[in-house]
C-alpha positions as CSV (number, residue, x, y, z in Angstrom):
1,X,12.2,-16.2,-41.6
2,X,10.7,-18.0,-38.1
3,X,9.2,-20.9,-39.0
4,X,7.1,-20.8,-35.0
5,X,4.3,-18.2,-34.6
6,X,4.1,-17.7,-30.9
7,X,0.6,-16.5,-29.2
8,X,-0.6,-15.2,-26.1
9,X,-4.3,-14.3,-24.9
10,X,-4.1,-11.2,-22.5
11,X,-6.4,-10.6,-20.9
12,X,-7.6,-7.4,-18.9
13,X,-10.0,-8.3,-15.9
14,X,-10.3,-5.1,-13.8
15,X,-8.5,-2.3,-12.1
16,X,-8.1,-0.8,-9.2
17,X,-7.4,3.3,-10.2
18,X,-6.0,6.0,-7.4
19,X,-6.2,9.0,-10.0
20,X,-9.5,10.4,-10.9
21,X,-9.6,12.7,-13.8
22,X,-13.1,13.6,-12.9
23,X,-14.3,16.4,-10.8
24,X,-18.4,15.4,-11.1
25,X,-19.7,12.1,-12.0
26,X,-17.8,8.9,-12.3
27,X,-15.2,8.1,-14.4
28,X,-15.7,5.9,-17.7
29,X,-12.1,3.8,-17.9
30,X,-10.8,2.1,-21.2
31,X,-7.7,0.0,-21.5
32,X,-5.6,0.3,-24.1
33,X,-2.7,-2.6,-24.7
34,X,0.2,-1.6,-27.6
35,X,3.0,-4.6,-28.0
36,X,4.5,-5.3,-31.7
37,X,3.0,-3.3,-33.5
38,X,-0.4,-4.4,-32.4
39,X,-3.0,-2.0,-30.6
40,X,-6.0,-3.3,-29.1
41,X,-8.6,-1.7,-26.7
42,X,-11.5,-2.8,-24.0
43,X,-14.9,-2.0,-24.5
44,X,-15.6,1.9,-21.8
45,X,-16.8,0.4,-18.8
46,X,-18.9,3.4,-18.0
47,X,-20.0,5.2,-15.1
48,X,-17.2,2.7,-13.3
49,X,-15.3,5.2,-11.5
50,X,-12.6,3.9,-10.2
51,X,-13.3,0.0,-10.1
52,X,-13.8,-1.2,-13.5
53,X,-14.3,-4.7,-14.7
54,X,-14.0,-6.0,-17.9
55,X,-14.4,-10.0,-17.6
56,X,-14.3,-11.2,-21.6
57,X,-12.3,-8.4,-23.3
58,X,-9.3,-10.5,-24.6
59,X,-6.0,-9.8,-26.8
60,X,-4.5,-12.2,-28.9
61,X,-0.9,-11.1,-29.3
62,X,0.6,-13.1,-32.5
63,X,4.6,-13.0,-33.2
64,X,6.1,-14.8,-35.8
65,X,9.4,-16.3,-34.1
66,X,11.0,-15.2,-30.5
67,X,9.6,-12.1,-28.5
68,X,12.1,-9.2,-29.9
69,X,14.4,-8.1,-27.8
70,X,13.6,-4.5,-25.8
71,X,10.2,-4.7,-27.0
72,X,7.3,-3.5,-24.8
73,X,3.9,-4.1,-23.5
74,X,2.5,-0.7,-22.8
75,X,-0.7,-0.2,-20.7
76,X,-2.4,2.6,-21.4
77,X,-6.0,3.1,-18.8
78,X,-7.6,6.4,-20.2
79,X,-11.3,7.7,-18.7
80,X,-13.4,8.4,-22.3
81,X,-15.0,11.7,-22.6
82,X,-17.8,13.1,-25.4
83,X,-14.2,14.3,-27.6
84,X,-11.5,11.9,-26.5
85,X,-10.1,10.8,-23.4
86,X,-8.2,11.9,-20.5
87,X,-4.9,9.9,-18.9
88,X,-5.6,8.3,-16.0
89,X,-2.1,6.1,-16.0
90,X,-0.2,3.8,-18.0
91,X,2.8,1.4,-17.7
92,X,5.1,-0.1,-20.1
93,X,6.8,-3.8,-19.3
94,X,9.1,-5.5,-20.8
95,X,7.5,-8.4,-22.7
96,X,9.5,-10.9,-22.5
97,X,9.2,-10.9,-19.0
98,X,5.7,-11.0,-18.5
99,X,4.8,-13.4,-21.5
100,X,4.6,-16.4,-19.5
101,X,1.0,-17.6,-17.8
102,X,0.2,-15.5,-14.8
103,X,-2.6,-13.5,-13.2
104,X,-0.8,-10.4,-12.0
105,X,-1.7,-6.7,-11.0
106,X,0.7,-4.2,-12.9
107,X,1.0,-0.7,-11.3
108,X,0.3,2.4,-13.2
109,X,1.3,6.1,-12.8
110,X,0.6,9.3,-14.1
111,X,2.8,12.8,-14.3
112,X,1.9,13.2,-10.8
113,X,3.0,9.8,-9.3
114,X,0.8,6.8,-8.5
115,X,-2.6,6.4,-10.5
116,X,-3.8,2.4,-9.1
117,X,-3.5,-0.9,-11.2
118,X,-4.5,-3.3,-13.7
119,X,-5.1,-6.7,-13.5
120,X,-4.3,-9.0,-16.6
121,X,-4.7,-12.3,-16.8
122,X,-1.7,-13.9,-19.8
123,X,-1.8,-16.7,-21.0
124,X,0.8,-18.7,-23.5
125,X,0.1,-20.7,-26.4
126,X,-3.3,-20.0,-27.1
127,X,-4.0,-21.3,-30.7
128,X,-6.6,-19.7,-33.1
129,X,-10.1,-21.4,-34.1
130,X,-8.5,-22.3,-37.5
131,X,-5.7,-24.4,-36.1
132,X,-7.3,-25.9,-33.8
133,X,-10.2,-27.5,-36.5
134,X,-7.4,-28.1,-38.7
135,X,-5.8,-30.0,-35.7
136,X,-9.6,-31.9,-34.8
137,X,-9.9,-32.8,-38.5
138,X,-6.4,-34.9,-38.9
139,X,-7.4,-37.2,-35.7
140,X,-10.4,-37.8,-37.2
């Protein structure tokens, strides 16, 4: 059993999308992020076609112990629709390699080839409110 919990705030800031999976009207775009067994999605940034921003939607990815090896950070960027949601591209990293602080744009693609990018913003470390006051209280 680890005896470390490591964390990680990823966040998902914008994108910059090529494929448009709609023929009138603008897209409505929704990340998805899947590592670990964790899933966690964005708020729709709708009627954002193909520039979305999200500026506080945040994932805090918790592992107990060392990343595991061959696991994966999939990106999933889907346009939301009145029943479900259409692709609009994806990507899947390897997450020990990008689980180190960065602000980087990750490209995406679809069955067809190139659909745009995402930009994340990662960030190591990040503790959780409860440590933190548990930290504050012993120096007091």
């Amino acid at each position: 059993m680890p005896n470390h919990k490591n964390r990680w705030r990823i966040q998902v800031l914008e994108a910059a999308l090529t494929h448009n999976t709609e023929l009138l009207g603008k897209m409505d775009p929704f990340v998805t992020l899947k590592a670990c067994g964790q899933s966690w999605k964005t708020s729709v940034a709708e009627d954002q076609g193909k520039t979305p921003r999200w500026r506080h939607e945040r994932m805090k990815l918790l592992i107990d112990g060392d990343v595991p090896e061959g696991e994966e950070l999939e990106i999933i960027v889907e346009d939301k629709e009145k029943r479900g949601a259409d692709l609009i591209g994806h990507c899947k990293l390897n997450l020990a390699s990008v689980l180190k602080d960065q602000n980087e744009w990750f490209d995406l693609t679809w069955e067809h080839g190139a659909a745009g990018r995402v930009h994340l913003k990662i960030r190591a470390g990040v503790r959780n409110r409860e440590e933190s006051n548990k930290r504050a209280r012993k120096k007091a």
